[in-house]
C-alpha positions in Angstrom: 0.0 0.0 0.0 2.6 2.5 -0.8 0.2 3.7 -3.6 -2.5 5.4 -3.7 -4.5 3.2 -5.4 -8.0 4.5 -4.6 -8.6 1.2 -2.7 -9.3 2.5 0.7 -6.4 2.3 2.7 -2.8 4.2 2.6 0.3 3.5 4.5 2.3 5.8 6.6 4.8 5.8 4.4 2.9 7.0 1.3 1.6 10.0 3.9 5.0 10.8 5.3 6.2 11.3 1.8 3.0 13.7 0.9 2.7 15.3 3.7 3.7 19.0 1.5 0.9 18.1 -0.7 -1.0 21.2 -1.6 -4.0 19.1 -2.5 -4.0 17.0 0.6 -6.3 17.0 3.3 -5.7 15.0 6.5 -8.7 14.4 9.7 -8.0 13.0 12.7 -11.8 11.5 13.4 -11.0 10.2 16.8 -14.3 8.8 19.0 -13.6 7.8 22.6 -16.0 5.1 24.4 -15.5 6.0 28.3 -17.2 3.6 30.6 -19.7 4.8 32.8 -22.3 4.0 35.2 -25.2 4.5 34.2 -23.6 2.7 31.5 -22.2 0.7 29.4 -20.5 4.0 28.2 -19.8 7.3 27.3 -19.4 9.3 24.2 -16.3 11.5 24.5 -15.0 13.7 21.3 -11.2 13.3 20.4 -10.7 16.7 20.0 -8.8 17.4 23.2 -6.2 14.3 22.7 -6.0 15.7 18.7 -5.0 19.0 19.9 -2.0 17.2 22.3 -0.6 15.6 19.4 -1.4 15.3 15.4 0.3 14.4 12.0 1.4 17.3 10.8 -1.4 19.4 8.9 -4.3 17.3 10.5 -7.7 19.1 10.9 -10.3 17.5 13.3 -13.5 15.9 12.6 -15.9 15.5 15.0 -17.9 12.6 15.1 -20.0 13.5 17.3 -21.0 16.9 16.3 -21.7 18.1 12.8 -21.0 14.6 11.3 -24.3 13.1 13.4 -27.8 13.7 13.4 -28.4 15.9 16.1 -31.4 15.4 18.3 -31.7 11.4 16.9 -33.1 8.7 19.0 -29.6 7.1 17.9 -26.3 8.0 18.6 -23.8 9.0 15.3 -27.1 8.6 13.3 -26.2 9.5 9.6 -27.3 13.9 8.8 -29.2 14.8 5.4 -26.7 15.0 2.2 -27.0 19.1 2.6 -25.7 18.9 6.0 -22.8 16.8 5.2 -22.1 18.8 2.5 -21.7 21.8 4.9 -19.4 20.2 7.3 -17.1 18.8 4.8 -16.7 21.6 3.0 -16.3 23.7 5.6 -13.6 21.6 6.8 -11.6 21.8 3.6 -12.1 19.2 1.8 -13.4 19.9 -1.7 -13.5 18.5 -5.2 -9.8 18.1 -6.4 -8.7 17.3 -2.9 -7.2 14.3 -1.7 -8.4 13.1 2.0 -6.7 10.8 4.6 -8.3 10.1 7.5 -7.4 8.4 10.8 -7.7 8.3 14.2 -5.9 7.3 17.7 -7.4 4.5 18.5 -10.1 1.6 16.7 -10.0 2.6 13.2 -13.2 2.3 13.1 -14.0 6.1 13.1 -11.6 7.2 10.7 -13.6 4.2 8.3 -16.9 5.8 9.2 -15.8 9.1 7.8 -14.3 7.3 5.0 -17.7 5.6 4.1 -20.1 8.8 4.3 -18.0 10.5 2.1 -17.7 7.4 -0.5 -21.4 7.0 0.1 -21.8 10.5 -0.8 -19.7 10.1 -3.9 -16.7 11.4 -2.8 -13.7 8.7 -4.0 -10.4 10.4 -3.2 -10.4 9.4 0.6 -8.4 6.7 2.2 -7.7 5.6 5.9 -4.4 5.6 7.4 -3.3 2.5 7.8 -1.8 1.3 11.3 -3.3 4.9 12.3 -1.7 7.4 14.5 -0.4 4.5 16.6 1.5 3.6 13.6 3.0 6.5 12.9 4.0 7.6 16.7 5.6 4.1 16.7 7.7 5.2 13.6 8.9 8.3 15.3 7.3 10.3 12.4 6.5 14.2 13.0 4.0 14.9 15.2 2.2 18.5 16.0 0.1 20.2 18.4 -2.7 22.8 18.5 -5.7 23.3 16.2 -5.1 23.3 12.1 -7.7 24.4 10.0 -7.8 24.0 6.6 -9.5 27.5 4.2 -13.2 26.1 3.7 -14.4 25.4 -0.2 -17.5 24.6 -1.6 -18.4 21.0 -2.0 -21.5 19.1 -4.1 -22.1 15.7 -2.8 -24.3 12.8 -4.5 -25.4 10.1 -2.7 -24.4 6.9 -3.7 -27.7 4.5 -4.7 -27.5 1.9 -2.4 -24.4 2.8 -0.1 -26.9 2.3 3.4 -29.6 0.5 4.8 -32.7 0.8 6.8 -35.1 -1.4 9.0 -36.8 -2.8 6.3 -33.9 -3.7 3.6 -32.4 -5.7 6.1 -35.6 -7.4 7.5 -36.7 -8.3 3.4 -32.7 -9.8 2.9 -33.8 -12.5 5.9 -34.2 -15.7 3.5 -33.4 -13.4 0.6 -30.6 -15.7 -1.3 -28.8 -12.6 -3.3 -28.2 -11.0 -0.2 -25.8 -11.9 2.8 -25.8 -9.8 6.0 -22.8 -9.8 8.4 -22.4 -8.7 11.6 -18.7 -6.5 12.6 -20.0 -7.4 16.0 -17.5 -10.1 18.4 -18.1 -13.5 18.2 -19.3 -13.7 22.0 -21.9 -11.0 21.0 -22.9 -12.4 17.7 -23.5 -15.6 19.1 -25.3 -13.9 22.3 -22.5 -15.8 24.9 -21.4 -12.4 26.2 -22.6 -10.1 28.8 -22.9 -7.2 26.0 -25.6 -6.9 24.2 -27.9 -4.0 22.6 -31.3 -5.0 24.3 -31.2 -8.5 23.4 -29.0 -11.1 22.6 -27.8 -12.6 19.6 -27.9 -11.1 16.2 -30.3 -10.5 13.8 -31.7 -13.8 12.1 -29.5 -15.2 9.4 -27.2 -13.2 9.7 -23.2 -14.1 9.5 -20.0 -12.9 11.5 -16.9 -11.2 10.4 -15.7 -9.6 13.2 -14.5 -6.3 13.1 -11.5 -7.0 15.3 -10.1 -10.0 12.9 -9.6 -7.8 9.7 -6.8 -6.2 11.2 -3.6 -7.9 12.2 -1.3 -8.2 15.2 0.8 -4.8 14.7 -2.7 -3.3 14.5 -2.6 -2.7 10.4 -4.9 -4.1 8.2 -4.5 -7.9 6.8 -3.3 -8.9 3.3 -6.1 -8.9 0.5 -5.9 -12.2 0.4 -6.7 -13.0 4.0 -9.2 -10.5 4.3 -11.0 -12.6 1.2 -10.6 -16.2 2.8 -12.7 -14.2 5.9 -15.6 -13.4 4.0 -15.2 -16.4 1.5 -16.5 -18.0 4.3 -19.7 -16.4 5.0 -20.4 -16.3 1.2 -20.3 -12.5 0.9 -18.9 -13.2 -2.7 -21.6 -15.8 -3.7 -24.3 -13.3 -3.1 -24.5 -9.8 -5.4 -25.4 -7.7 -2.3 -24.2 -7.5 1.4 -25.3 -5.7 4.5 -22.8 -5.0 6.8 -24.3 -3.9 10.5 -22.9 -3.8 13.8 -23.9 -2.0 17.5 -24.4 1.4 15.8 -23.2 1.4 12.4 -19.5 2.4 13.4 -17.5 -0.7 13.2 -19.9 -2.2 10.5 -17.6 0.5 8.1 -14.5 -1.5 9.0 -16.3 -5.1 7.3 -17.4 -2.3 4.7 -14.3 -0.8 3.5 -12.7 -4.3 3.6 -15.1 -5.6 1.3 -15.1 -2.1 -1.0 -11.3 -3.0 -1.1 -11.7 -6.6 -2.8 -14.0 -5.5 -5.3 -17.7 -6.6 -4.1 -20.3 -4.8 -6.4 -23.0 -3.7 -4.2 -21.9 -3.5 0.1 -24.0 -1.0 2.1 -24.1 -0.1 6.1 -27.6 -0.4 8.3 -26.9 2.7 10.0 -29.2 2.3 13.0 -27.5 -1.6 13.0 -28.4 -3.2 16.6 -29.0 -0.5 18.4 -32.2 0.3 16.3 -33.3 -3.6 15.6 -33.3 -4.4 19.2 -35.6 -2.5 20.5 -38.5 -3.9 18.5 -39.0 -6.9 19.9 -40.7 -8.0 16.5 -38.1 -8.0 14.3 -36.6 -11.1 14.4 -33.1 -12.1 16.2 -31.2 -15.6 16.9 -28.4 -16.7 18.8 -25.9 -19.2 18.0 -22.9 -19.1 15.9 
């Protein structure tokens, strides 16, 4: 990954190289989960821990601000195209620009910032591989303070297809051409562990790829080739479509972008995931591997 290849992912490397790129824009999109009683956590911005120390050049975006719905029954729910369209661009980023994004801890955020803006037809993104671990590890540069970037106008399309609601993923139970997978842990998929989002389990027929397993020991993403033997074997490839869902549609991005990466046609994200499906007790869930 030394390349920007348009594929998703770019290593530190290639960043420490371009990091005098006129054109480049780089986000640190950094989420933290406290625990907290009432719990099972709390939702804490990055921002402070982005302002101790950044790549060079990073801006900050914020997760859980103008990048969520504000006033949703559901946390990070995903804003109207126009409102996206405001944060980005006021941000920086804009057509002609090149975007990395990454963040200090699960990539998982920096992924769901990659996927709105490739959902909202915006292409020339790509997550930092290994992350700002990574690159602290390899003594690269590192800043601190605020960095803003000059804000530009930006037109976003949505991307037909790119999410899904309630009812795509309720009609894709039994539906052959279309797997679902879960990001979720085993011990959660299979309802075993103490988590859960309501209820136990995952939603019926669906299959497991955790999150946690695309990524290797050293933290950095696996090899094209094991990421396909992964989701060769829950048939994602034998079935046109796939629906990737998770707790709250964060770490579903991660199975997402993994997918995007070895060329499946059609992958979207349920956005509400669990959090949304299991609080109807109707819609239908299982447990079990």
């Amino acid at each position: 990954m030394a390349d920007w290849d348009g594929r998703g992912l770019v290593s530190t490397a290639w960043l420490a190289d371009n990091l005098g790129d006129p054109d480049l824009r780089i986000f640190d999109a950094t989420v933290h989960l406290r625990p907290s009683t009432p719990g099972p956590y709390r939702i804490e911005s990055g921002r402070d821990d982005y302002r101790t120390g950044r790549i060079p050049g990073a801006g900050f975006l914020d997760l859980t601000g103008d990048l969520s719905l504000a006033g949703a029954p559901l946390n990070f729910t995903l804003p109207p195209l126009d409102q996206l369209e405001m944060a980005f661009g006021a941000a920086g980023i804009a057509r002609g620009t090149r975007v990395v994004i990454y963040s200090t801890t699960t990539p998982m955020w920096s992924t769901r910032v990659w996927w709105m803006l490739r959902s909202a037809g915006f292409d020339d993104v790509a997550v930092l591989d290994g992350g700002f671990v990574r690159w602290v590890a390899e003594e690269r540069p590192v800043e601190v303070g605020d960095r803003a970037w000059p804000p530009a106008a930006l037109n976003l399309k949505a991307r037909e297809g790119a999410w899904a609601n309630r009812e795509d993923v309720l009609a894709a139970i039994g539906d052959g051409g279309v797997c679902t997978i879960n990001a979720l842990s085993p011990s959660v998929h299979s309802g075993d562990s103490e988590t859960s989002y309501g209820r136990k389990g995952h939603i019926k027929g669906s299959r497991n790829v955790p999150y946690a397993a695309l990524l290797g020991p050293d933290g950095t993403w696996r090899s094209d080739a094991e990421l396909r033997a992964l989701f060769d074997a829950v048939g994602a490839f034998e079935r046109p479509r796939v629906i990737c869902y998770c707790g709250g549609g964060i770490s579903a991005t991660m199975d997402a972008l993994a997918l995007a990466r070895l060329g499946h046609p059609s992958v979207a994200v349920y956005d509400g995931s669990m959090s949304e499906w299991s609080r109807d007790p109707a819609l239908p869930m299982e447990t079990g591997a």
